[in-house]
C-alpha positions in Angstrom: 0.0 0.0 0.0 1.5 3.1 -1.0 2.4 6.2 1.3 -0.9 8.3 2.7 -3.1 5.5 1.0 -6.6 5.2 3.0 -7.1 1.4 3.6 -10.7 0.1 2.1 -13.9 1.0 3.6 -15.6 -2.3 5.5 -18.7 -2.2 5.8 -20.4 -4.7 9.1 -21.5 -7.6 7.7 -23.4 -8.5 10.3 -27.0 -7.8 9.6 -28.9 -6.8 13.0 -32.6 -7.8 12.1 -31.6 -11.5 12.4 -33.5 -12.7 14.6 -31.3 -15.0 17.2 -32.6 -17.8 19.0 -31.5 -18.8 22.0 -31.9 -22.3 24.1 -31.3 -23.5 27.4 -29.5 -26.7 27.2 -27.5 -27.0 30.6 -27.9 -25.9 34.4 -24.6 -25.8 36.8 -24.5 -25.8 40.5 -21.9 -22.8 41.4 -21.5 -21.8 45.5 -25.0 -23.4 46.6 -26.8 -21.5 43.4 -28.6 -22.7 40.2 -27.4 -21.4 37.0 -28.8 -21.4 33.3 -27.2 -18.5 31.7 -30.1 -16.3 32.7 -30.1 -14.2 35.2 -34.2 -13.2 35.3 -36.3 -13.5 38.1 -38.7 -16.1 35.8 -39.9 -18.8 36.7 -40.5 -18.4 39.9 -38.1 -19.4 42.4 -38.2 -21.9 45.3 -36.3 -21.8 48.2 -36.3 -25.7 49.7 -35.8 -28.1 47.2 -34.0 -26.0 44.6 -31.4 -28.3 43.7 -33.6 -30.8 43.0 -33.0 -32.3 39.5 -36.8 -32.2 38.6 -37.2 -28.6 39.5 -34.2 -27.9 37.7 -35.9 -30.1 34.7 -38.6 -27.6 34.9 -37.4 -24.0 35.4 -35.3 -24.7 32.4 -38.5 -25.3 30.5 -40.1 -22.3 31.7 -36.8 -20.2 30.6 -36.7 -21.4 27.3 -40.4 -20.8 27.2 -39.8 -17.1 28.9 -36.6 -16.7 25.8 -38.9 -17.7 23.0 -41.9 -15.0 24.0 -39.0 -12.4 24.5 -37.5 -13.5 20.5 -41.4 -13.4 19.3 -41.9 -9.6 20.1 -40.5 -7.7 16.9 -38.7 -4.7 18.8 -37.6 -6.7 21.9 -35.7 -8.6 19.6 -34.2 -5.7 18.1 -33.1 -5.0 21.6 -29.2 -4.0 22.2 -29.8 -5.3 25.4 -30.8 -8.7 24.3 -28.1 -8.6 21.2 -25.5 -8.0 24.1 -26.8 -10.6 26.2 -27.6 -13.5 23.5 -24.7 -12.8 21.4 -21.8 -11.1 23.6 -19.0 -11.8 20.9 -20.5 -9.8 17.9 -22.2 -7.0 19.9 -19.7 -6.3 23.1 -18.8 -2.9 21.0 -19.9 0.4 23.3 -21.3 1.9 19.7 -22.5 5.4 21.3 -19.0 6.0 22.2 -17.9 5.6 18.6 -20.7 7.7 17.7 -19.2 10.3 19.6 -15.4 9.9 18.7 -17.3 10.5 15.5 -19.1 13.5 15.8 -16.4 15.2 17.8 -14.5 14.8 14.6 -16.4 16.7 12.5 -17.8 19.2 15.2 -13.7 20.1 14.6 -14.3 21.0 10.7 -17.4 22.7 11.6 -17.5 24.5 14.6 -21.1 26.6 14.1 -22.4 23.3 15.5 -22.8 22.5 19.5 -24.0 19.3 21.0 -26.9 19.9 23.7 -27.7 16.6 24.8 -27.4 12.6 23.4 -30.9 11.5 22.7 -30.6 8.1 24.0 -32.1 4.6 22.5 -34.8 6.8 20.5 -34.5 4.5 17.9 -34.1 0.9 17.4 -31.1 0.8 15.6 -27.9 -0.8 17.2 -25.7 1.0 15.1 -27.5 4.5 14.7 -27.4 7.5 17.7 -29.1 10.6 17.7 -28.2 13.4 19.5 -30.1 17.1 20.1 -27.6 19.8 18.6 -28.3 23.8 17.7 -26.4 26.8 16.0 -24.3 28.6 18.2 -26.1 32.1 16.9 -29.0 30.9 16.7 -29.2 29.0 20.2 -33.5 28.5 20.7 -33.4 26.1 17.1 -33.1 22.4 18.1 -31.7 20.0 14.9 -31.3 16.5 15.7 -28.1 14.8 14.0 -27.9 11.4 13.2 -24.8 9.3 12.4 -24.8 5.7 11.5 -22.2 2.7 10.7 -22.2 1.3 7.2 -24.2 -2.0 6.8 -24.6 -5.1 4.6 -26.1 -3.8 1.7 -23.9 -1.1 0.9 -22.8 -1.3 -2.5 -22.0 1.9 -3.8 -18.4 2.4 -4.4 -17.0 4.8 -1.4 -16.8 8.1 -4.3 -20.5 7.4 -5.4 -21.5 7.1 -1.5 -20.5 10.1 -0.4 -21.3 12.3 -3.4 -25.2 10.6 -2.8 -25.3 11.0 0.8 -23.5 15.0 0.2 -27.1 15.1 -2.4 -29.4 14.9 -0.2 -30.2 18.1 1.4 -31.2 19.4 -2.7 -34.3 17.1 -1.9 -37.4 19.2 -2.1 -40.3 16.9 -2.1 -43.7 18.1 -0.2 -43.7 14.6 1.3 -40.0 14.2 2.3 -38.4 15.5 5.5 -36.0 18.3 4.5 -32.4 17.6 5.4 -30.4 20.6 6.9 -26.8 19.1 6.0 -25.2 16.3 5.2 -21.9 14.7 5.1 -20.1 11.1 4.7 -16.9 9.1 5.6 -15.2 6.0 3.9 -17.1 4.1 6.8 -19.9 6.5 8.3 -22.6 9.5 7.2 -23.8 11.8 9.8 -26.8 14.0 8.7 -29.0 17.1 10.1 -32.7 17.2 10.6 -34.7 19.7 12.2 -36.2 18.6 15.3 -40.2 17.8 16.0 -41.6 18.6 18.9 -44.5 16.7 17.7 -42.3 13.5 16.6 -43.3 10.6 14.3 -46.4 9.1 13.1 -45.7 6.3 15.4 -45.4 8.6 18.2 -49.4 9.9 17.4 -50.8 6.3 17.7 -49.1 5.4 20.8 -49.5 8.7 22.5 -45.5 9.0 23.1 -43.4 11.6 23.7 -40.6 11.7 20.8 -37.3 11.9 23.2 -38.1 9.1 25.0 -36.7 5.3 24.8 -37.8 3.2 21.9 -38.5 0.2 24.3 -40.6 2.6 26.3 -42.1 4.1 23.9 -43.4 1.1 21.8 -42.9 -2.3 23.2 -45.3 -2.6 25.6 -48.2 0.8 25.6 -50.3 2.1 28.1 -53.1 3.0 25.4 -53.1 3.3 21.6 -55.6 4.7 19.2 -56.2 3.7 15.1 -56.9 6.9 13.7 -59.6 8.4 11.8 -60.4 7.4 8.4 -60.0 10.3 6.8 -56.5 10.7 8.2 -56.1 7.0 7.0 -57.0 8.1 3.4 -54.7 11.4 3.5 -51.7 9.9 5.0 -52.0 6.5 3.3 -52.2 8.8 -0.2 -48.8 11.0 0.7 -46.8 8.0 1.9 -47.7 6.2 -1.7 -47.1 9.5 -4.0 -43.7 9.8 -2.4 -42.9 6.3 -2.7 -43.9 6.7 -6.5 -41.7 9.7 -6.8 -38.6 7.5 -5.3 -39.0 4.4 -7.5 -39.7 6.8 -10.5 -36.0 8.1 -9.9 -34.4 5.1 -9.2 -33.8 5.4 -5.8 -33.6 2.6 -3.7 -35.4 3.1 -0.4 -37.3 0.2 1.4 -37.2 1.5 5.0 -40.9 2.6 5.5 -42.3 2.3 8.9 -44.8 4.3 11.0 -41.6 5.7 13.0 -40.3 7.1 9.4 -42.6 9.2 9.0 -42.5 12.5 9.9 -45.7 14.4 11.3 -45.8 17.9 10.5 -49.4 19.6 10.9 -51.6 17.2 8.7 -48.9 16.5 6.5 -46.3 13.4 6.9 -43.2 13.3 5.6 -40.7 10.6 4.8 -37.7 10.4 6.9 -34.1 8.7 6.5 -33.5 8.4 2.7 -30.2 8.0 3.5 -30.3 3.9 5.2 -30.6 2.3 2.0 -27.3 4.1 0.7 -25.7 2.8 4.0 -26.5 -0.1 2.9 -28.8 -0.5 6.2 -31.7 -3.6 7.1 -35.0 -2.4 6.9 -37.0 -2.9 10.4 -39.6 -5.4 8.5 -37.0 -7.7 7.0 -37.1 -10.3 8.9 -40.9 -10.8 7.8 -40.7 -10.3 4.5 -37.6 -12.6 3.9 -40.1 -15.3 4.7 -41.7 -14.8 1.2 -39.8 -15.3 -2.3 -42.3 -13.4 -4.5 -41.2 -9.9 -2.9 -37.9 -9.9 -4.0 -37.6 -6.2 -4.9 -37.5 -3.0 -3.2 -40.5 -1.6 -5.1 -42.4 -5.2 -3.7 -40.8 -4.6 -0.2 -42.1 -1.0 -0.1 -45.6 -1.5 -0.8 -45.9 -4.8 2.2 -44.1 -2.7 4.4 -47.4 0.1 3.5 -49.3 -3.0 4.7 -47.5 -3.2 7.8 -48.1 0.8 8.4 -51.5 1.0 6.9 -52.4 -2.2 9.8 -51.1 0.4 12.1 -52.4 3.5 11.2 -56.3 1.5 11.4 -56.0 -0.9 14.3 -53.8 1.4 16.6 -51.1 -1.5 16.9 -48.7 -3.8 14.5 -50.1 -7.1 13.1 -49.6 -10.2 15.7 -48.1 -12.5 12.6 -47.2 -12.0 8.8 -49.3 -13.4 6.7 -52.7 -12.2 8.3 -55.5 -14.8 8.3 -58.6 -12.4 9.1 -59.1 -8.9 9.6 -60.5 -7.4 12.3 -63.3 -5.2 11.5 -62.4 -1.5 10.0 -64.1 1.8 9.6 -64.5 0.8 5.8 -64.3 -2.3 3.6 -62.2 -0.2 1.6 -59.3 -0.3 4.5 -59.7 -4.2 4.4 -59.1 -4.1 0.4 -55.9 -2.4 1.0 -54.7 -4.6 3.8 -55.7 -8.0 1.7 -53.6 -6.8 -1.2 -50.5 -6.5 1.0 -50.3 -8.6 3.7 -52.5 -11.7 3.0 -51.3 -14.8 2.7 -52.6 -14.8 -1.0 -50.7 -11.7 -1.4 -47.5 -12.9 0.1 -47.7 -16.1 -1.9 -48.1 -14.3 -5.5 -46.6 -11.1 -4.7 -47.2 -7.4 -4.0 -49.4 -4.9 -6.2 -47.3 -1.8 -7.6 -47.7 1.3 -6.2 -49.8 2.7 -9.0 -52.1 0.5 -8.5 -52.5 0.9 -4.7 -53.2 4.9 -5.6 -56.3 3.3 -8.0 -57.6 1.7 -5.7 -60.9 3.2 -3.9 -59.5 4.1 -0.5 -56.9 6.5 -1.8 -58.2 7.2 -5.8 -60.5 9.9 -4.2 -58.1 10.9 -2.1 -57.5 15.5 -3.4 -54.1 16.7 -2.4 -53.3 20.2 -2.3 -49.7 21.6 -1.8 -47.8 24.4 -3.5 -44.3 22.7 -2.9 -42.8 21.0 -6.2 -40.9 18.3 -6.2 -37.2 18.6 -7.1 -34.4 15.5 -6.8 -31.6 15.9 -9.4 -29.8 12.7 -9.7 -26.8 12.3 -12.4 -26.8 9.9 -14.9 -23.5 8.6 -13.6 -25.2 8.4 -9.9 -28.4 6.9 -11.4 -26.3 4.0 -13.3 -24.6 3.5 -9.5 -27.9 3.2 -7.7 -29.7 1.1 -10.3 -26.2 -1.7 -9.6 -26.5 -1.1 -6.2 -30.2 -2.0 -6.3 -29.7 -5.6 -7.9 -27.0 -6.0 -5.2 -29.4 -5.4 -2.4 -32.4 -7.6 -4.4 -29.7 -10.1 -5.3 -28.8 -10.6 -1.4 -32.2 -10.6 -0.6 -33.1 -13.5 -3.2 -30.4 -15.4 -1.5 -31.4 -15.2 1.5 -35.2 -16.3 1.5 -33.8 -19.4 -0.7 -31.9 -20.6 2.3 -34.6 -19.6 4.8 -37.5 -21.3 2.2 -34.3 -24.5 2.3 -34.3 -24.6 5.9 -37.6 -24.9 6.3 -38.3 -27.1 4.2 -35.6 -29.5 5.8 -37.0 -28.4 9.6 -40.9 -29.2 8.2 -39.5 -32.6 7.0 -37.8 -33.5 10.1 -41.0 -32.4 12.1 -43.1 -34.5 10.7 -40.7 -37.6 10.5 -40.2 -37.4 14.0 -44.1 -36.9 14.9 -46.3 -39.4 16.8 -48.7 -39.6 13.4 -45.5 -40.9 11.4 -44.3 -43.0 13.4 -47.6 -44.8 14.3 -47.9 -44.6 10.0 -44.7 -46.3 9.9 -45.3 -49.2 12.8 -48.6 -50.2 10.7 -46.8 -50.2 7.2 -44.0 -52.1 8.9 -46.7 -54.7 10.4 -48.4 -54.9 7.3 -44.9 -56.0 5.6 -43.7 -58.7 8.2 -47.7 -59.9 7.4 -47.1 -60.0 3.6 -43.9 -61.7 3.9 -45.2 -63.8 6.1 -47.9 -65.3 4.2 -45.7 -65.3 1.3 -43.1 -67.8 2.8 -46.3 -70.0 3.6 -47.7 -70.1 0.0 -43.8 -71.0 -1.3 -43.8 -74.0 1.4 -46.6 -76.4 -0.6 -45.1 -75.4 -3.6 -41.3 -76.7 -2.4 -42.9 -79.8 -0.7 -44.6 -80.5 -4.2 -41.6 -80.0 -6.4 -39.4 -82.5 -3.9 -42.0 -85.3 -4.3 -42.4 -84.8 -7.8 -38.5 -84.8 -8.3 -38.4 -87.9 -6.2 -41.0 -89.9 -8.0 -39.7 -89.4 -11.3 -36.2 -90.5 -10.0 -38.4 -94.3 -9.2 -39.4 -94.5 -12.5 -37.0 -93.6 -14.4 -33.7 -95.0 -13.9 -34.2 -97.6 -16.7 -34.2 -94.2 -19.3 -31.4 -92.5 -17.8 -29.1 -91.2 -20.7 -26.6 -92.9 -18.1 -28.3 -96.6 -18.2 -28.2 -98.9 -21.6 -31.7 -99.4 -22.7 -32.3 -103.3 -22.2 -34.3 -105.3 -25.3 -37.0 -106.4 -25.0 -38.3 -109.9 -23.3 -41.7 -109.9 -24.3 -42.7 -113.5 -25.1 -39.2 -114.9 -22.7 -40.3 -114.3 -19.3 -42.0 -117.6 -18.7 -38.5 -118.9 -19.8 -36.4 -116.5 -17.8 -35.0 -117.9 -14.3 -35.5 -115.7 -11.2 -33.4 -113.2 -10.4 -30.8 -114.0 -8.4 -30.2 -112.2 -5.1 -28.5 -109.5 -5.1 -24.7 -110.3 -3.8 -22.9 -109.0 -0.3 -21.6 -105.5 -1.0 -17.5 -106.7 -1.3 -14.7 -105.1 0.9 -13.2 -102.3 -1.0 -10.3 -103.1 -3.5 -6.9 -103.2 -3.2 -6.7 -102.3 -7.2 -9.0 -103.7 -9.8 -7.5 -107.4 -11.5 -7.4 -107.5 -15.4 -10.8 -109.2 -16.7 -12.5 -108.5 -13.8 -15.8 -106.5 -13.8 -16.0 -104.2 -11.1 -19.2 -104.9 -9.2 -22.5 -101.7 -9.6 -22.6 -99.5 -6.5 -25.8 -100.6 -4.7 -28.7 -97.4 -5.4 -30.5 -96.3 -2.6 -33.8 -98.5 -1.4 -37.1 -97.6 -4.0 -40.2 -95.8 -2.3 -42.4 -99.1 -3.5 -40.4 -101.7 -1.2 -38.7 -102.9 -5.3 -34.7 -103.4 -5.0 -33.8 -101.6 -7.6 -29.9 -102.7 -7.1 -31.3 -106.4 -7.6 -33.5 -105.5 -10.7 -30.7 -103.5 -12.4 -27.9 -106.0 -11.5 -30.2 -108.7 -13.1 -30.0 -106.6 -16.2 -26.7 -105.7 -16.5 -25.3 -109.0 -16.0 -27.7 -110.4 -18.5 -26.0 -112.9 -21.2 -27.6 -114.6 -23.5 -25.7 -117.7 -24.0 -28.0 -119.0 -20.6 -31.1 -119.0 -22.1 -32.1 -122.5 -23.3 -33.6 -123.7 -26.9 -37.4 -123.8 -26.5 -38.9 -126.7 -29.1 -41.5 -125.2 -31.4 -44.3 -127.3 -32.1 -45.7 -125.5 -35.5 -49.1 -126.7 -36.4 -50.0 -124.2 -38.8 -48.5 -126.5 -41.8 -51.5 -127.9 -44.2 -51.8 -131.7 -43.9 -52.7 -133.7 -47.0 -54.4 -136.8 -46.1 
């Protein structure tokens, strides 16, 4: 690396929406206390008999059980807190004081600038802080500045970066928060706002107070309220025409929540443009990773509308993605909307465009009025960078629900292998095959038995017409002159060597079935000779006689 030569940006890898999971496999007995790896006051303790092992058995179960409803709720699992404590070796980083080392860098290049306070956890970002700043001349203005890490989608090349992120604040749009300034780093942006005293759209249906905690704020409300209808149908129409502006230019954005949006008198604005050049998660993404048709950030902006339209009419966030039923709404026209986006029909064949969310009747009646026009000069050269930079982030994003739809499959297939219905499926298959074999070995049994005795009969009867045997003549008119057979003769005593002119004496063949000797018979035969017959006189009266 040459003299003075910056080292590449890195960008964090790591992508925060994740979800972990978490399970509690051991317990340990350490100085007279019982340890999991969890130090919550659930389950309940117990005072006498704690080192039991069955009440160790079952306070693991109910900490497992007290882990998974914690990784269920969608912004406890966000948590720092619980990204620290699940996962100690890729978040043990103290990231609000490199925020700061940060900031106090460039409050050096720009000293009009003067910190009043850090706003602390206001958002749910691991790797984002906010803090409350003003203008040294003009101390009674409050701006809130916000710096954040790069993350896994950034794609841009470090040049293109931080001329996009420095073209920002020449964003005029009636529905986009105005930035105030704007600068990057090889690894970081910080930007400018003006702060709300009235704070985010989010902040309006939970009735919260925009400097306080996230986790406060949202995870578990006091009271919330789905607004009016009318306020449905006016924000719900801003939110899509800026969207429509954004894909219409090419810019990537994808980060639409209800706490991006920006209340200011009836109007809402969009907030943080700037995450999807960061290369930054969007909140929702571990829901819509679950579904391979929305595999675009045009697809992932209109079902994250679902999400805030859900919001914005039941006053809280869906329990589960895809939605079954819908409550009821102030109009069927609200329902519409929320089938189109976050149904399980939707989810399976994929999100309606944008245009065609503005056609439909919630929104298509829906008169605007605003003198602002909207103004976002993009150069060619930038424009060709975003549009590679966008199949980079879709391309990751295909990936990635292909090994979530792969794992799923292979966890489905391994659920129901294992269940009690399969294996009871498989014990009466494998009964029904020991049964079939079974009967099988006792059909082939006759069939063997046959096939001996019919070898074994036909062995009787035919020895005389063996290919091996000489086929005797026939006797037919001799056997009144034939002698008896003899008997057949003593097996002899084995050989010392056979003499010249000596006949060597048939083996004797095994007793016949019919009490016959057939060693006698065929010894009879084979020692036949003719010379031992006698002359029989023939007494021929057929002459004629001439008397």
């Amino acid at each position: 690396m040459a003299f003075m030569e910056k080292p590449p940006a890195r960008k964090v890898l790591l992508d925060d929406t994740v979800p972990l999971t978490a399970a509690v496999e051991a317990s340990q007995s350490l100085q007279s206390h019982t340890i999991t790896g969890l130090s919550l006051p659930l389950p309940p303790k117990k005072l006498i008999g704690n080192m039991d092992r069955e009440f160790i058995a079952e306070r693991q179960k109910g900490l497992q059980n007290y882990l998974n409803v914690i990784m269920a709720n969608h912004v406890l699992s966000n948590c720092e807190l619980l990204k620290k404590f699940l996962d100690p070796n890729n978040y043990s980083a103290n990231y609000t004081e490199i925020a700061l080392q940060q900031v106090s860098m460039f409050f050096r290049s720009e000293p009009k600038w003067e910190v009043v306070e850090p706003l602390k956890d206001i958002g749910w970002r691991i790797r984002k802080k906010y803090f409350l700043m003003k203008i040294k001349n003009q101390p009674k203005e409050r701006l809130v500045l916000s710096w954040a890490d790069l993350g896994p989608d950034k794609y841009l090349s470090d040049k293109d970066f931080q001329c996009l992120i420095k073209l920002l604040p020449s964003c005029v749009h009636p529905y986009i928060y105005r930035v105030t300034f704007a600068t990057a780093s090889e690894s970081s942006a910080l930007l400018i706002r003006t702060f709300n005293d009235k704070g985010t759209l989010k902040d309006l249906i939970y009735k919260a107070k925009p400097k306080d905690p996230f986790l406060k704020k949202y995870c578990n409300p006091k009271k919330t309220q789905g607004l009016e209808l009318q306020q449905i149908k006016t924000y719900g129409r801003q939110i899509l025409e800026v969207l429509k502006f954004l894909h219409d230019k090419g810019f990537p954005y994808g980060h639409l929540h209800a706490a991006n949006v920006m209340l200011d008198g009836n109007t809402c604005r969009l907030l943080d443009l700037e995450n999807s050049l960061l290369g930054l998660p969007s909140f929702y993404r571990s829901y819509f990773t679950q579904f391979r048709k929305i595999n675009t950030l045009e697809s992932v902006d209109v079902h994250c509308f679902g999400h805030l339209l859900y919001e914005m009419t039941y006053g809280r966030p869906p329990d589960s993605v895809p939605v079954d039923s819908f409550p009821p709404a102030s109009s069927m026209a609200v329902v519409a909307v929320l089938e189109s986006t976050l149904s399980c029909e939707a989810c399976k064949n994929g999100m309606p465009t944008v245009s065609r969310l503005l056609q439909m009747p919630l929104f298509s009646d829906v008169l605007l009025t605003t003198s602002e026009k909207p103004q976002f000069k993009i150069p060619t050269k930038l424009r060709e960078a975003l549009r590679i930079a966008k199949e980079c982030i879709e391309k990751r994003l295909t990936e990635e629900q292909k090994q979530i739809h792969q794992h799923r499959r292979l966890t489905r297939a391994q659920s129901h292998h294992g269940s009690e219905e399969e294996r009871k499926r498989r014990k009466i298959l494998a009964r029904k095959k020991s049964k079939r074999s079974a009967v099988e070995n006792s059909e082939e049994q006759p069939v063997k038995h046959s096939n001996a005795n019919n070898s074994a009969g036909s062995g009787a009867s035919s020895p005389l017409t063996s290919p091996s045997s000489p086929t005797p003549p026939s006797t037919a008119g001799l056997s009144s002159a034939l002698p008896p057979p003899p008997p057949p003769p003593p097996p002899p005593p084995p050989p010392a060597g056979p003499s010249p002119g000596t006949e060597m004496p048939a083996p004797p063949l095994p007793q016949a079935v019919n009490g016959v000797n057939r060693g006698a018979l065929l010894s009879s035969i084979q020692n036949f000779q003719k010379g031992t017959l006698r002359k029989a006189k023939t007494c021929d009266h057929s002459a004629p006689k001439i008397g």
